[in-house]
N, C-alpha and C positions, 0 to 999 in steps of 0.2 A: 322521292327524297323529301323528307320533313323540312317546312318552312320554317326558318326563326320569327318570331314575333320583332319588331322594332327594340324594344328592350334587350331582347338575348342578345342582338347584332351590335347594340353598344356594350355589354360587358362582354363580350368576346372582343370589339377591336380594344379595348383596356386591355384584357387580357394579355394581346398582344403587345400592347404598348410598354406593359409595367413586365411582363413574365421577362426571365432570366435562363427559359429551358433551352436546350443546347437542338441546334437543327441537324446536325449530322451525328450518328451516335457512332460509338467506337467498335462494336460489336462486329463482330461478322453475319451480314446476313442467312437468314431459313432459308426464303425466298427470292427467287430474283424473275421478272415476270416482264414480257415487253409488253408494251399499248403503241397502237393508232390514237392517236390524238387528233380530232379534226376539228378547226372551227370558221364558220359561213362568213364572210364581209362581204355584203352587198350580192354582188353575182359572184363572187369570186369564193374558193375554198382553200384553205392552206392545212395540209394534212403533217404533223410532229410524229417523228420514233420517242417514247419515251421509257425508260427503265424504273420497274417499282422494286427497290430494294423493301425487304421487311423480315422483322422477327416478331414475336407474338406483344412485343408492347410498343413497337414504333416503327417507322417507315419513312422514307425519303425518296421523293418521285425527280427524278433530271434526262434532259435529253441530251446523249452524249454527241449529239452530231452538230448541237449548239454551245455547245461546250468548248469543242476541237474549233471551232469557228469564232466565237466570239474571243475566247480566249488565247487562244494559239496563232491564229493566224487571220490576224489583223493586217491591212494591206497600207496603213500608216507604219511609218519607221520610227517607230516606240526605241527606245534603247531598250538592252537586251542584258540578260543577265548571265552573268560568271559561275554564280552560283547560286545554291537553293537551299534555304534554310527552315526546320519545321519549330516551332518553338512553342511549349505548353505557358501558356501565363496564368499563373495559381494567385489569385486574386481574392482576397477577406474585404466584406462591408458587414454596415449593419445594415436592417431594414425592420424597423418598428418592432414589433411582437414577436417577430421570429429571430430576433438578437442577432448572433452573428452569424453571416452565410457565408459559406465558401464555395468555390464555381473556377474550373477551370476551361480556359477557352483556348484552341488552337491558332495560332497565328504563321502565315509563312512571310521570308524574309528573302526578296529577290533581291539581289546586290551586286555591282560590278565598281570600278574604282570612281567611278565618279556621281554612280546614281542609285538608288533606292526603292522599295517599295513593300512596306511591311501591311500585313492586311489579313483577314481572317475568309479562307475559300468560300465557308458556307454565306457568307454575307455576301460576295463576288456572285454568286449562282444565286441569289436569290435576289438582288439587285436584277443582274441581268434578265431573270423572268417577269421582271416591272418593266422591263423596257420597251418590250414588244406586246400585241395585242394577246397573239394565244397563249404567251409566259401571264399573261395578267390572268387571261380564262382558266388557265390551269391553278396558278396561286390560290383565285378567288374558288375554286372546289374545294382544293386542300384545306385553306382554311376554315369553310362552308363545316365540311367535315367533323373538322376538330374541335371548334365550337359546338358542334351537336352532341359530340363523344362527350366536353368539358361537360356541356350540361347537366347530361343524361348522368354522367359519373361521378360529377364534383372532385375529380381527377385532374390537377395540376398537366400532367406526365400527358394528357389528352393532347395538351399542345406544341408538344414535342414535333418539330418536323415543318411546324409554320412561322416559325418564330425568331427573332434575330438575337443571339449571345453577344452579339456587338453589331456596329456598324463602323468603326472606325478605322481608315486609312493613312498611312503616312508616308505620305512620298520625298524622299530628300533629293537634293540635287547641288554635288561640289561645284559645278560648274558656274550655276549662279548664285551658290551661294545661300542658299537659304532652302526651307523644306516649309510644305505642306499639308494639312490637317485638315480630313474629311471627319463629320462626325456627325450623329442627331442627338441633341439637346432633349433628356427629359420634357415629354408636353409643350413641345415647342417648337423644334422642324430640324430639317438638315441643315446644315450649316458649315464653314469653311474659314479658313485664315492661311494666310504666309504668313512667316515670322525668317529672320536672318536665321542661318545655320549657326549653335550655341558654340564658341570654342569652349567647349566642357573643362573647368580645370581639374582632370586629372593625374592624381601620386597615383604612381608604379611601388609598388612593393615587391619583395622578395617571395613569396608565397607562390606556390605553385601546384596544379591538379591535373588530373586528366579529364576530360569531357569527349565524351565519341571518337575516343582514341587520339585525341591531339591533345598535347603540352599545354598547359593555360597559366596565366600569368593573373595574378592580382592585382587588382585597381580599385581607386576608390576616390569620389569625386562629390562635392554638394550642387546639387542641379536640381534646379526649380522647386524648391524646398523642402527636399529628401536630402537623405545622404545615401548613395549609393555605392555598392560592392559589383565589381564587374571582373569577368574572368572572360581575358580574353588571348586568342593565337595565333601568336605570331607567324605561324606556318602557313598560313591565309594571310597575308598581307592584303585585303579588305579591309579598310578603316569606317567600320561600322557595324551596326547592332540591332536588336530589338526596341519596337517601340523610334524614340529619337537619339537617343543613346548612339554615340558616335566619337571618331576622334583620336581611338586608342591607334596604335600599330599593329592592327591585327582584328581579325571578327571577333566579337563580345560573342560569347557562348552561353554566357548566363549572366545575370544582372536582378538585386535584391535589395530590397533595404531592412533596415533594422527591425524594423515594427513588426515585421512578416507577414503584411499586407500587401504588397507587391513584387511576385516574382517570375524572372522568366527565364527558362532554362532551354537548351536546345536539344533534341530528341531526334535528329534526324540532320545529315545532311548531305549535297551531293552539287557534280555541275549542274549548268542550266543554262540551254540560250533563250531561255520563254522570256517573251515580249513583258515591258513593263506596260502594259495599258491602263487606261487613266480609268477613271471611275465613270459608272454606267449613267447616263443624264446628268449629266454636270449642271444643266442650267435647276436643275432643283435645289441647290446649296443657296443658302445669300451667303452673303459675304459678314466676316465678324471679326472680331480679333479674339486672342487666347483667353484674355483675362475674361471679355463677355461670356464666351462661350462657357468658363469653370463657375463665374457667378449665375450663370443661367440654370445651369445643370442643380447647381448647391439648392437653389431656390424648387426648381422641380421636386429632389429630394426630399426637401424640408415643410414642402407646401403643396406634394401632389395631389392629394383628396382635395382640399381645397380650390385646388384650382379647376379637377374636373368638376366639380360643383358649380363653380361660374362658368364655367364653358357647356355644360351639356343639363346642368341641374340633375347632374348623378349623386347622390348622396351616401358616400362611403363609409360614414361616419370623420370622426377630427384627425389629424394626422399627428404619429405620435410624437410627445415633445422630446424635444432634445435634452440630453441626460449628458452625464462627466464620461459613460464608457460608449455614447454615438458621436460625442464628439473627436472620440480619439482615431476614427476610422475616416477616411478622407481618399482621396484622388490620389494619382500620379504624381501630382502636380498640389503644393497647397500655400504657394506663393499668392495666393490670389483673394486670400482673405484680407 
């Protein structure tokens, strides 16, 4: 296997840090290929089944028998879910010289009447392989890997498969009242907040669609410096939604706002007693509140060449300036200016 030099090993973990590629592709696999996975601690050997899905431009390696275990049947009494919601979030930013980007990330939405848990699978599955020694031994290949591919090919698409499309979690909970925010901060770490649960002031209107066969009602609400349009069903009597979005008499099925930089529809849905479990090494979050966390992120955006510059003496050249059409592109959230 080809050694990276010291340098290649820092613009690949950047790579990492800054890429936007999506880790699980939609495709139906070519290939589908089992491995023995082994790796040595001290006397000891711990041998993994692993599955390598692939098609001729990307791949994804998981082992399902850590899967059904970590995920499924957790031997804590997690609450449990009603139902199971798939939801696409079609999301616009800008980013320097490449103007405006669009990226769509999947997110699922576990929900029952009192508790929550919105979260993206592939960030789930690749979390959990940090958490353990041979999920690390095996990450640390795949990435080895695709860094070498990125090099050799100056190929963006190289690092498809290693890479996080999000990392953010959001756990609600009616009972006490307040919800929860997992997330990693631009060049700067994972990080965490409780906040009260928001009563959203939403108007019901008369307007009405279908969305995966159920009856939807329109709503429309100003929350956290959007104005937001939410269709939600009353035939689900779940009072909750994508993202933190919550509140109406019925599951939120879709939710948008104006600008059409944030939107999230739902594509899929069904029961589910799958466990709500909590996110994989908790003690790596610090602790923050909302507003730090939106000015931290704004600050990585606006200042990340710079900043790997005092931190590693990478020089990426200047980061680009803020103009009238990067300014209009912003967060969830843009309360916080």
């Amino acid at each position: 296997m080809k050694r990276l030099t010291a340098k290649e090993e820092i613009i690949g973990f950047f790579i990492v840090l800054l890429s936007c590629s999506p880790f699980l592709f939609a495709q139906k696999a070519q290939i589908k290929t089992g491995y023995d996975y082994e790796i040595n601690m001290g006397d000891q050997a711990r041998k993994d089944d692993y599955i390598l899905l692939s098609d001729r431009q990307q791949l994804m390696s998981y082992n399902p028998t850590a899967l059904r275990m970590d995920i499924n049947s957790k031997k804590t009494d997690y609450p449990r879910a009603e139902v199971k919601v798939s939801y696409n979030y079609h999301k616009k930013s800008f980013r320097g010289s490449d103007g405006v980007v669009e990226r769509d990330i999947p997110f699922v939405l576990l929900a029952n009447p009192t508790a929550s848990k919105f979260f993206c699978r592939a960030t789930e599955y690749k979390d959990s392989l940090q958490s353990t020694p041979s999920g690390k031994a095996l990450n640390d290949q795949m990435l080895h890997a695709a860094i070498i591919k990125y090099i050799d090919s100056k190929d963006r698409s190289a690092m498809d498969g290693v890479t996080y499309r999000t990392q953010l979690y959001v756990f609600k909970s009616k009972t006490d009242h307040e919800y929860q925010v997992y997330d990693y901060v631009g060049m700067t770490g994972n990080f965490y907040y409780r906040d009260s649960l928001d009563e959203i002031p939403w108007s019901i209107a008369d307007s009405t669609k279908v969305i995966l066969g159920y009856e939807c009602i329109m709503a429309t609400a100003d929350y956290h410096g959007r104005q937001w349009t939410a269709w939600f069903t009353p035939e689900i009597p779940i009072q909750d939604g994508p993202w933190k979005l919550q509140g109406l008499p019925g599951l939120i099925l879709e939710a948008s706002e104006p600008s059409g930089q944030h939107h999230f529809v739902a594509n899929g849905l069904e029961a589910s007693n799958e466990a709500m479990v909590p996110v994989y090494t908790p003690e790596r979050y610090d602790k923050s509140t909302r507003f730090e966390m939106l000015r931290m992120e704004r600050n990585a955006r606006n200042n990340g060449n710079a900043m790997i510059k005092a931190q590693i003496d990478l020089d990426l050249g200047p980061d680009a300036p803020m103009t009238e059409q990067s300014r209009i592109y912003d967060f969830l959230e843009t309360d916080y200016h």
